[in-house]
N, C-alpha and C positions, 0 to 999 in steps of 0.2 A: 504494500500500500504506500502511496505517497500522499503525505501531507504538504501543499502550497498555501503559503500564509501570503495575502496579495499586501504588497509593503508599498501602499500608494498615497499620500498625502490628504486627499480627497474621501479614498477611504477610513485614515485615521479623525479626520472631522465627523463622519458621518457617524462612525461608532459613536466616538465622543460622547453626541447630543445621544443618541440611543442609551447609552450606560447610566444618564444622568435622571436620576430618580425623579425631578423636575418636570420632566417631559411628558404631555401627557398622551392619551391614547392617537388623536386624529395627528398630533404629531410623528409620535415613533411610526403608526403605519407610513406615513410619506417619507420618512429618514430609512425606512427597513426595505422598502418600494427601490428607493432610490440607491440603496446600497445595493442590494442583490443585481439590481443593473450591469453595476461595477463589478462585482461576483462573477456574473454570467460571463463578462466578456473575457476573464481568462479561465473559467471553467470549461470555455466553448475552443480553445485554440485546438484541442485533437477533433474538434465536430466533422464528420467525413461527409466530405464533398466528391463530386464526379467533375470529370472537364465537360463546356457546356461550347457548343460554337457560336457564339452570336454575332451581328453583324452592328456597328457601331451607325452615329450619324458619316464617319471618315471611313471605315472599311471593314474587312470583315477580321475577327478574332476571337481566340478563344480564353474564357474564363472557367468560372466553378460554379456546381448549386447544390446545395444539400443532396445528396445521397437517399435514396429511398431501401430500405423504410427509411421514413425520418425519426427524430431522436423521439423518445419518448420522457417527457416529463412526469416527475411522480413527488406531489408535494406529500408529506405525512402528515395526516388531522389530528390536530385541527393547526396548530401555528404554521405548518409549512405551507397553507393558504395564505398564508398574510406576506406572503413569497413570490407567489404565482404569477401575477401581473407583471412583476419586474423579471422576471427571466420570460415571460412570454414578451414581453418588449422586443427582446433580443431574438428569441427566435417565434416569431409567427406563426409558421408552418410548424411547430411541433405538436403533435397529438400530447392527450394529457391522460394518465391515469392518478388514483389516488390510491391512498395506501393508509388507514385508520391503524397506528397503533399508538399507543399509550404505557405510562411507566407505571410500575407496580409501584407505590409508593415505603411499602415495606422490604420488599425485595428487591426493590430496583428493577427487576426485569421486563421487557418486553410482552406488552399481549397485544394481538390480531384483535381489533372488533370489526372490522369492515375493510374490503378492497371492491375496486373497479376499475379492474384491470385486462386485457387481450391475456386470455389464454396461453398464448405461443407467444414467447418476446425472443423466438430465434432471430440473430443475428441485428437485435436493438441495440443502441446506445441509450442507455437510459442517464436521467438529470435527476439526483433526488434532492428535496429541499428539505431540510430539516435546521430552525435556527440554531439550537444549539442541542452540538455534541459535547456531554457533562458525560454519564456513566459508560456511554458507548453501546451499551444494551440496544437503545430500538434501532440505531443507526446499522449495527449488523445486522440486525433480524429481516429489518427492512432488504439490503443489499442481497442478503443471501436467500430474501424469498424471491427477487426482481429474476435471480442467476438459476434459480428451481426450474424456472420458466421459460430459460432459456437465454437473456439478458447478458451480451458478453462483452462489455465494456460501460462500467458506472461511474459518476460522478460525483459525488456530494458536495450540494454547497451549504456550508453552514456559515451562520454570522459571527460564532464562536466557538472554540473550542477548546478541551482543557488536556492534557497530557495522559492522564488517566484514560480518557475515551478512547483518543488515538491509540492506548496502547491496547487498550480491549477489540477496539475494531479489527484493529490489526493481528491480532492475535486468533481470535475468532473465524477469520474470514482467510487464515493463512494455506490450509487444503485445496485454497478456490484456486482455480485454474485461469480467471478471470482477473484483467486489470484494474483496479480501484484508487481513485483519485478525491481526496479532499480540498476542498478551496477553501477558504474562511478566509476573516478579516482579521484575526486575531486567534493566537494560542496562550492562551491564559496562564495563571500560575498553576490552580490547583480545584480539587472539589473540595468542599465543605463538608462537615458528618452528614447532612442531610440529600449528598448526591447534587449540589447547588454549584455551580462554576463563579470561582472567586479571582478577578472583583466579579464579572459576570454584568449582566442586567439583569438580575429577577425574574423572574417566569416571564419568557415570549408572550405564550398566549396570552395572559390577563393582563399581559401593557399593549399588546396588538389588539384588545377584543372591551377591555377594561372589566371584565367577569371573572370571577371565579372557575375555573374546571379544570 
């Protein structure tokens, strides 16, 4: 697995105001929108393209266009919606699936309540949104249900991540045969007793949603 921490200026402002408890819901969603943007676009540099011929208004040449199938996005619910729009910014044409899982609160681990997902992801490149990789649990689970189905080149972008995760993810998913790339804005110090990434920003969903869940 590789972890890419994007070290961009633009992206260190946008965390910033995101971190800062101050902030409130309709804001972070437009700083979390806007960050994944910046996400996307070096999540997307392996995105496989075909050569395409086109003819210019000056002559004719050839360029690229996304690769069919095209990539498949898969936010995980409920915060990795609050994702969705800033990486479909970037890619338009991608289909989207979702992927409901949730943390055990006592165990930490990963459970399934809900997907909707194509059956057969042979020969997918999938994009998964999850804000934040803390214990590492649903981000494998996720990964490794996308590659059950066939899914043979994944993505994650997360808006943070902690060391702990990265090493679970990586650990987890080390039998896979399948290449696995993290993007994030940041790799944090540590988790908390409570599986909480410190400094972190607080639970995603309920500063993206301002609810409880």
């Amino acid at each position: 697995m590789r972890t890419h921490v994007v070290d961009h200026p633009l992206v260190a402002h946008k965390l910033t105001a995101l971190r800062d408890v101050n902030t409130d819901s309709p804001t972070f969603r437009s700083l979390a929108d806007e960050l994944v943007t910046l996400l996307a676009y070096e999540a997307t540099r392996e995105v496989r393209v075909d050569p395409h011929d086109i003819v210019t208004p000056v002559a004719p040449t050839t360029g690229v266009r996304l690769s069919t199938p095209r990539p498949l996005v898969v936010p995980i619910l409920r915060a990795g919606l609050g994702m969705l729009d800033g990486m479909m910014r970037l890619l338009p044409t991608a289909e989207v699936g979702f992927l409901g899982m949730m943390r055990n609160e006592e165990t930490l681990e990963a459970i399934t309540y809900a997907e909707r997902l194509p059956d057969d992801l042979s020969g997918r490149q999938c994009f998964v949104l999850d804000p934040m990789l803390a214990t590492g649990g649903t981000l494998a689970a996720a990964i490794r249900f996308l590659v059950d189905r066939g899914a043979d080149h994944i993505t994650a972008i997360c808006l943070l991540a902690a060391p702990e995760g990265c090493a679970r993810v990586e650990a987890d998913l080390e039998s896979l045969q399948v290449p696995v790339t993290v993007v994030t804005a940041a790799l944090d110090e540590r988790l908390n007793e409570k599986g909480y990434i410190v400094p972190g920003l607080g639970d995603a969903g309920d500063r993206l949603y301002g609810i409880a869940g």
